[in-house]
N, C-alpha and C positions, 0 to 999 in steps of 0.2 A: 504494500500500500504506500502511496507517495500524498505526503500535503500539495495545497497549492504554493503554499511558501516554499516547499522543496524544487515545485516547477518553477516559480520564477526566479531562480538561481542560478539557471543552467541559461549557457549561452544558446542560443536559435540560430542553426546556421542552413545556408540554402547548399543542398546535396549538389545542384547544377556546377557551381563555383567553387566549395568551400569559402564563401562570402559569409560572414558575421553581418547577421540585420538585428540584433540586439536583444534584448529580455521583453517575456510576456510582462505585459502592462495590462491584460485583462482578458477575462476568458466570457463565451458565448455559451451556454449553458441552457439547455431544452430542460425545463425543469419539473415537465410533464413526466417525461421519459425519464429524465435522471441520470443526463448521460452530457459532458462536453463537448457542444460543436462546432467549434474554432478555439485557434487562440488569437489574441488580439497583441500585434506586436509592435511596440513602440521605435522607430527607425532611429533611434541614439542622437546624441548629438542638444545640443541646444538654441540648432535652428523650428523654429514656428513658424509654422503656416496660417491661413485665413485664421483668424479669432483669436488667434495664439494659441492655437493646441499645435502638440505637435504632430508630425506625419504619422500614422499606423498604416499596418497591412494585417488583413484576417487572412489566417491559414487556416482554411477548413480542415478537422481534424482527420478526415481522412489522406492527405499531403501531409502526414505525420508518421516520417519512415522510420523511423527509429529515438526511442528515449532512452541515453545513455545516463552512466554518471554524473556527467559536467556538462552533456550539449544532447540537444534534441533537432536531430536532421531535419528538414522539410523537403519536399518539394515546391520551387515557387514559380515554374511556368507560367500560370496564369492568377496570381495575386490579386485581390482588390482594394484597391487605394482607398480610403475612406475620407484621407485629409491630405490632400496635395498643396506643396508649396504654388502660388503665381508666382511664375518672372515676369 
């Protein structure tokens, strides 16, 4: 059994790259069902975007290849932005 404080510990890294896109910042949770359906990841850094939040991308949990000790692989082919920086 894992806490969610234990998940947000571990680094999130994209399987494509070996890219580091940074620590869960909040999870998607069907609370029906009782089962996690994304994770919500914060893109690091202390640039803000529109409102001043910062950038996320939700990894639906099935693009969840592997939970290791210290990093949880994704796949992130197709990502969804949820807060994109304007230029």
């Amino acid at each position: 059994m894992m806490t969610i404080t234990e998940l947000q510990m571990k680094d999130i890294v994209a399987i494509e790259d070996g890219r580091k896109l940074g620590f869960i910042s909040d999870l998607e949770i069907d609370v029906d069902r009782g089962y996690i359906v994304a994770l919500i990841i914060s893109l690091g850094g202390k640039m803000l975007g529109f409102f001043g939040k910062e950038e996320e991308v939700v990894i639906p949990w099935n693009n969840i290849v592997t939970i290791g000790a210290d990093v949880i692989l994704v796949r992130t082919e197709r990502p969804k932005l949820s807060h994109q920086a304007h230029n």
